[in-house]
C-alpha positions in Angstrom: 14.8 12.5 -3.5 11.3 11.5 -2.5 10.3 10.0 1.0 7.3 7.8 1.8 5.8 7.6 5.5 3.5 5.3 6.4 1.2 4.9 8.8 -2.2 2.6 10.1 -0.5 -0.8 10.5 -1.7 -2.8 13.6 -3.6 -5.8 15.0 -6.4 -6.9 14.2 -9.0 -9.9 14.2 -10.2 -11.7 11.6 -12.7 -10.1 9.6 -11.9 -6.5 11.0 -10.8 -3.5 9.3 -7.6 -1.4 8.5 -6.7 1.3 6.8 -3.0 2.5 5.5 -2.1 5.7 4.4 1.4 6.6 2.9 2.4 9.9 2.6 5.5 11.2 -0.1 7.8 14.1 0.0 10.4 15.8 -1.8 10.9 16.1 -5.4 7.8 14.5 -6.8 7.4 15.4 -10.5 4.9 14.6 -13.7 2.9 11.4 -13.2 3.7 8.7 -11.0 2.1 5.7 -9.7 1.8 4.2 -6.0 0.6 1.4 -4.1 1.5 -0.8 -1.8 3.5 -4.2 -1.9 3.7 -7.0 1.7 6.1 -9.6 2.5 5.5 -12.2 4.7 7.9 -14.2 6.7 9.2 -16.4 4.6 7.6 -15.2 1.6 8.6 -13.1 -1.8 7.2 -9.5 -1.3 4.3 -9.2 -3.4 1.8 -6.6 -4.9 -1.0 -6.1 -3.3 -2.2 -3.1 -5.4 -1.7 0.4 -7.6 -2.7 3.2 -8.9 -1.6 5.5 -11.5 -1.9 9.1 -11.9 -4.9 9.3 -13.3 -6.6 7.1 -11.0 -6.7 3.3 -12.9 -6.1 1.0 -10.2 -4.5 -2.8 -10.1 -4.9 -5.4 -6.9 -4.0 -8.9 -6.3 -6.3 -11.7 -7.1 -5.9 -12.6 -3.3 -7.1 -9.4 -2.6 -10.0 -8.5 -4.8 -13.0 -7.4 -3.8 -11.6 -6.8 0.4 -9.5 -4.2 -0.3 -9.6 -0.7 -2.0 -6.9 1.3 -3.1 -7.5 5.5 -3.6 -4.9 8.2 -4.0 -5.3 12.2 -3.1 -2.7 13.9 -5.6 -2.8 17.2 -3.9 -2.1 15.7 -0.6 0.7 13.1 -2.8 -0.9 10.5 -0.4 -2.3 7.2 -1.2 -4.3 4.8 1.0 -5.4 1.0 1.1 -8.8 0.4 2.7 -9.1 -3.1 3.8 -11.7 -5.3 4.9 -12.7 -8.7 5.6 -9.0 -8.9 6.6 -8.0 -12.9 7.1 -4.7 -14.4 8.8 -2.9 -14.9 5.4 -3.2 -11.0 5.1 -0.2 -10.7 8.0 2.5 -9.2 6.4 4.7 -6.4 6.7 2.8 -3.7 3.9 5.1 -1.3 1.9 4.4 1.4 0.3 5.7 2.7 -3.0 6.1 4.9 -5.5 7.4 5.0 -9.6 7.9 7.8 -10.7 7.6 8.6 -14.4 11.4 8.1 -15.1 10.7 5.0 -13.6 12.4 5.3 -10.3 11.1 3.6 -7.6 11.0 4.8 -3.7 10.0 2.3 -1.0 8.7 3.1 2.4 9.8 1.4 5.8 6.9 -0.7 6.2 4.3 -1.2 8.5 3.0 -4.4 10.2 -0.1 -6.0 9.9 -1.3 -8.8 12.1 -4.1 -10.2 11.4 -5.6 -13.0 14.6 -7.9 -15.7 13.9 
């Protein structure tokens, strides 16, 4: 089993700054990738961005350019650095992570509010 714990969620105004972190635990073998997905009320969850193992990364076109995702493999933990954050970002953020047996854990979420 692997757990995922989240944390930097908050409130924030537009064009301010967050940062998430996610942290997993437990049986956490080979290559694996993480990231983060948000659902919106309303809304399909969606992927914000990834990262594999070995550090090649993936974001939303909505996303690009305002937010920056890294990983620490020691520390299993991976974070999402974003910026220029706008009202349309509000969402709750999950984290995740596929393992290489393609199994995939899911965090409890964290909000993000975003005020204009």
């Amino acid at each position: 089993q692997v757990q995922l714990v989240e944390s930097g969620g908050g409130l924030v105004q537009a064009g301010g700054s967050l940062r998430l972190s996610c942290a997993a635990s437990g049986s956490i073998f080979g290559s694996n990738a993480m990231g983060w997905y948000r659902q919106a009320p309303g809304k399909l969850r969606e992927l914000v961005a990834g990262i594999g193992s070995g550090g090649i990364t993936n974001y939303a076109d909505s996303v690009k350019g305002r937010f920056t995702i890294s990983r620490h493999n020691a520390k299993n933990t991976v974070y999402l650095q974003m910026n220029s954050l706008e009202p349309e970002d509000t969402a709750v953020y999950y984290c995740y992570l596929t393992t290489a047996w393609k199994t995939d854990y899911w965090g409890q979420g964290t909000q993000v509010t975003v005020s204009s």
